[in-house]
N, C-alpha and C positions, 0 to 999 in steps of 0.2 A: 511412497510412504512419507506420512510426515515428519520431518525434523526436529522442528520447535516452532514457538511461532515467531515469526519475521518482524510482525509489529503491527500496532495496532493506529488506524487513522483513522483522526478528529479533525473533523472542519471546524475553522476558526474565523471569526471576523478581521483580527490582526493578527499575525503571526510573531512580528516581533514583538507585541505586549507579551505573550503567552512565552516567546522563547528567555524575555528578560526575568519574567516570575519563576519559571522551572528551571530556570538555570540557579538564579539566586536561593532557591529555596532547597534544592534536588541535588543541584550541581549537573544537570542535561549540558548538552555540550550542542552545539550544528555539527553534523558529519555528511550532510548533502541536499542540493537546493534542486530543484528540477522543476523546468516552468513548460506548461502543456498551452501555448496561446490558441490552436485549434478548439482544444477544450474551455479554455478560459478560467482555466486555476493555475496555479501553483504550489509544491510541494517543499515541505523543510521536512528535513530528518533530524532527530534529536534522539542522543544516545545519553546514556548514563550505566554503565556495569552492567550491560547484554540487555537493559529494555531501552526497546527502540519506537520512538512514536515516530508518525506521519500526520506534518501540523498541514492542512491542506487550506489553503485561503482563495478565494473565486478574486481574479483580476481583472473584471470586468462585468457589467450589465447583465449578460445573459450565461448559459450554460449550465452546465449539471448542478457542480459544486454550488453559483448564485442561487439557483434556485433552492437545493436544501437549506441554505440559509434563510432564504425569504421564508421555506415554509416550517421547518423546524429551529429556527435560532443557532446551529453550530449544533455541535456532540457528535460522539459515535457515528463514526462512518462507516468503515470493516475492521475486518479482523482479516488478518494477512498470516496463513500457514505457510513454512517453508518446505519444499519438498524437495525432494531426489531425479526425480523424474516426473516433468509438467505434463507431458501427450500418455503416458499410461495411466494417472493420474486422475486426468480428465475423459481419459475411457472406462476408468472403472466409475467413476460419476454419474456419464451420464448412461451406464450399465443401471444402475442405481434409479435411475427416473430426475437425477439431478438436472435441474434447466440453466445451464451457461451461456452467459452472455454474450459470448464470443463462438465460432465454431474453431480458431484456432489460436493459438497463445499469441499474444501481442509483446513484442520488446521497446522494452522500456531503457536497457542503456546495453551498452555493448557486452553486456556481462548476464542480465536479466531480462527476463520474460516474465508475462502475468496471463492469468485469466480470473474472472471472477463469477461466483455462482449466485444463481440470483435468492435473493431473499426469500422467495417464495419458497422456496426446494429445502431451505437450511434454516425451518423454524423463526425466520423473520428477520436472519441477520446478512448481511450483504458478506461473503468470505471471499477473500482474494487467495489463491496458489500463485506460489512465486518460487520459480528457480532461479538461483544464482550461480554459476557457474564460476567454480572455486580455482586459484593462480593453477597454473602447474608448477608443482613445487620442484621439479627436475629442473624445470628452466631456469628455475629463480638462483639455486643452489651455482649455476654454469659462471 
């Protein structure tokens, strides 16, 4: 089931022009940096009062993120739902005729995991599922 959404990511040419504008104008804050050199992007999180974007900048010549730049200028990348449960999630999807990108969730930090469904399946928008995997608050209280 969905949550809320997680956040929504924009490829950018510079990351830090776009984090010093939205900070100065919004008050967005950095609350987490994660660099894919496989892939050849990098990723900034910027919060502000529960909306959380994902500023996604290509660090190199080649790869996914370079190319949507070359071929559309930056914008709108996904939309990122938060869910409860990634693997039941992704079975009622592709119940559905939905086409994923993945056959199984990829993690992304010791806490989260992603998949995302393709464009095609979701009306033309790239949507990423992402669980997060919330403290145990028993432990934390100990």
């Amino acid at each position: 089931m969905i949550k809320k959404i997680d956040h929504i990511g924009i490829v950018v040419k510079n990351t830090e022009e776009l984090v010093e504008v939205l900070s100065r104008l919004f008050g967005f804050r950095v609350t987490e940096s994660l660099t894919s050199p496989e892939q050849g992007f990098k990723s900034t999180f910027i919060s502000q009062e529960g909306v959380t974007l994902e500023l996604i900048e290509p660090i190199g010549p080649t790869g996914i993120i370079q190319r949507f730049i070359e071929k559309r200028g930056g914008g709108l990348h996904h939309i990122s739902f938060q869910v409860d449960n990634l693997e039941k999630e992704m079975k009622v999807l592709k119940a559905k005729g939905v086409k994923l990108l993945s056959g199984e969730p990829q993690k992304i930090t010791e806490s989260s995991k992603v998949v995302f469904a393709h464009p095609s399946s979701v009306g033309g928008i790239l949507v990423e599922l992402v669980y997060r995997e919330q403290p145990d608050k028993s432990k934390q209280d100990s």
